[in-house]
TILOGU-914559 format. One record per residue (C-alpha): x, y, z; residue in one letter. Coordinates in steps of 0.2 Angstrom, whole numbers, plus 5000, padded with zeros to 4 digits. Example, Ala and Ser with C-alpha at 12.3 -4.5 7.8 and 13.67 -1.06 7.14 Angstrom:
506249785039a/506849955036s/
//
This chain:
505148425118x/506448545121x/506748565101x/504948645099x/505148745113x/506948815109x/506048855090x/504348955101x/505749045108x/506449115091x/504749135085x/503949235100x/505649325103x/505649275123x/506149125132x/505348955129x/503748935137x/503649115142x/502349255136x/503149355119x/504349495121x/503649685120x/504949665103x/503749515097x/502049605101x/502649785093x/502949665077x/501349575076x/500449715083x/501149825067x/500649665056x/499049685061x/498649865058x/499549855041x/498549715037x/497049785042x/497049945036x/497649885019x/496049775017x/494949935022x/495750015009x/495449894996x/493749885000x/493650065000x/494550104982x/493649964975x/492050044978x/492450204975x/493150144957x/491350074957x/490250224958x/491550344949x/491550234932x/489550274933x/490250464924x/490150464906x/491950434896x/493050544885x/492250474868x/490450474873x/489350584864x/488850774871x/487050734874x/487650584887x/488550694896x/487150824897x/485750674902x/486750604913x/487150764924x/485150834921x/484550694927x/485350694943x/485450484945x/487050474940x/488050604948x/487150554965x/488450404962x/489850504956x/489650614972x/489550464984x/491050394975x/491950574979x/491350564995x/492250384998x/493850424988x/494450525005x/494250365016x/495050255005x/496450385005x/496550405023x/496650215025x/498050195013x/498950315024x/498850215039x/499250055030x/500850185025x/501350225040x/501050055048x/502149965036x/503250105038x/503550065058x/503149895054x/505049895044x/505749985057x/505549885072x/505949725061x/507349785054x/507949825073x/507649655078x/508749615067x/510149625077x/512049645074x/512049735055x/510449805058x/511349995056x/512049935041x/510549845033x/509650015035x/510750125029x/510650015013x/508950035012x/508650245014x/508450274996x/507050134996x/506250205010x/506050385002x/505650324989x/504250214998x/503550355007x/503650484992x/502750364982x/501350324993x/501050494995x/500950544976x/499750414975x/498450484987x/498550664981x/498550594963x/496950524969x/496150624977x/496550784963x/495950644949x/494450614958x/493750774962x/494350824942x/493050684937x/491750704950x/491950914948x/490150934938x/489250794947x/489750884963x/489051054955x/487350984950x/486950894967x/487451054977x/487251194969x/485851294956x/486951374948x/486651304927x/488151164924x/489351184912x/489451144893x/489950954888x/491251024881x/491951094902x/491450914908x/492450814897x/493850924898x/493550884918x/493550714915x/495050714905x/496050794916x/495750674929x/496050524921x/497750584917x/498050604936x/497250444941x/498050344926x/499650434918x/500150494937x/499450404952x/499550224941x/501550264942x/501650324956x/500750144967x/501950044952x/503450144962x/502750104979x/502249924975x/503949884970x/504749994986x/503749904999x/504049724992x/505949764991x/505949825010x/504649695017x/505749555009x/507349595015x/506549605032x/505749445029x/504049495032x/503549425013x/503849245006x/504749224990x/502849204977x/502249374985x/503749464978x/503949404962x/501849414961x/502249604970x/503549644955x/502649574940x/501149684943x/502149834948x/503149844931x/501349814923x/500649974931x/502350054926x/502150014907x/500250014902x/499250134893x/497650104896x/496350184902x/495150064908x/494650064925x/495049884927x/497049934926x/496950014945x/496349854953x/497649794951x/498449894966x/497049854978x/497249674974x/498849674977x/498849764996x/497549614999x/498849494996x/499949575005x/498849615017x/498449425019x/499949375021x/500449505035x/498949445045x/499249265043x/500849225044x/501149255065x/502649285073x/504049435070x/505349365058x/506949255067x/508149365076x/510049385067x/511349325081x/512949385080x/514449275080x/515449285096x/517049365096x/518649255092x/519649175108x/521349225107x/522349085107x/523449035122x/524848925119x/525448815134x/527048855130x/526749045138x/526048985154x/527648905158x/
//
């Protein structure tokens, strides 16, 4: 029995049969909000991607879009879907800053060349936060772009704009959402699994699963809706993963320091 304890130990970072270290809880307390907020927020997008495909494309005729907003069904939806883009937002940021602390007090668990192992990875951190950030104000600028008339028609009696103003609108969002923001969570996806792996918070299938669909987001041209669910899926996974996978990772123990050597022959 003493084996299994010994290995709790390592696991719960405090002595065998004893409650987990405040180290230990900080981690799986961080692994939970991650985890957490990430699958709010891919509930959240997903939804919001839901109601804001009901707005007419670029190549539909003029007199779609000028049913659609006249009629008033359809924008109600686009204006809900505006009206969930900013929570879905606010939860990525929070799953952001979680992971964020997350790989902070990790990485200090880490022990000796714990200094070292985080000045290594500064530029991926910069990277991570810039990225995550781009993404949300990408969203949230592509989203009111798209939702712009919708919003005017439910809120205001002013006469909507031509067609020609709409698609223009809509135009200018997509290329935010899909030219910009798509880049921009391809850049943070790739950070995130880089610094989560090194930490050891990710198992090896998650990365290379994390990689493949980050240089996907980085090199497609599409258009289609279908492309940004890929970044929603993906923080499920990890997400997943986070929350099931217990414990803060094994704590780096440095060597001892080298005995000098006596010789007998210096004693006598």
């Amino acid at each position: 029995m003493a084996k299994p304890r010994a290995a709790q130990a390592v696991a719960t970072g405090g002595s065998a049969g004893s409650r987990p270290s405040p180290e230990a809880r900080r981690i799986n307390g961080y692994r939970r909000m991650s985890g957490l907020a990430g699958l709010v927020f891919a509930v959240l997008f997903g939804a919001a991607l839901v109601l804001l495909h009901e707005a007419p494309g670029l190549g539909v005729p003029d007199g779609e879009y000028t049913a659609f907003y006249r009629d008033g069904g359809g924008g109600l939806l686009v204006t809900v879907g505006l009206y969930v883009v900013p929570f879905a937002g606010i939860a990525f940021l929070w799953q952001l800053a979680a992971t964020r602390a997350l790989l902070n007090v990790s990485a200090a668990a880490g022990g000796a060349g714990a200094h070292g192992s985080r000045a290594a990875t500064e530029i991926p951190r910069l990277l991570q936060l810039a990225s995550g950030v781009l993404f949300v104000a990408m969203l949230f600028a592509g989203s009111s772009a798209v939702g712009a008339v919708a919003l005017l028609g439910s809120f205001s009696p002013a006469p909507l704009p031509s067609p020609e103003v709409a698609r223009a609108l809509s135009a200018t969002g997509y290329g935010l959402v899909f030219v910009f923001g798509v880049r921009a969570a391809g850049m943070y996806m790739i950070t995130t699994t880089t610094l989560t792996r090194a930490v050891g918070l990710l198992p090896r299938w998650v990365a290379v699963l994390g990689y493949l669909a980050a240089a996907f987001l980085l090199v497609s041209t599409t258009f289609h809706p279908a492309i940004l669910l890929v970044f929603p899926l993906w923080t499920v996974l990890v997400s997943v993963v986070l929350l099931v996978r217990g414990g803060p990772p094994p704590r780096r123990r440095s060597a001892p320091p080298p005995q000098p050597h006596v010789d007998g022959s210096e004693l006598s």
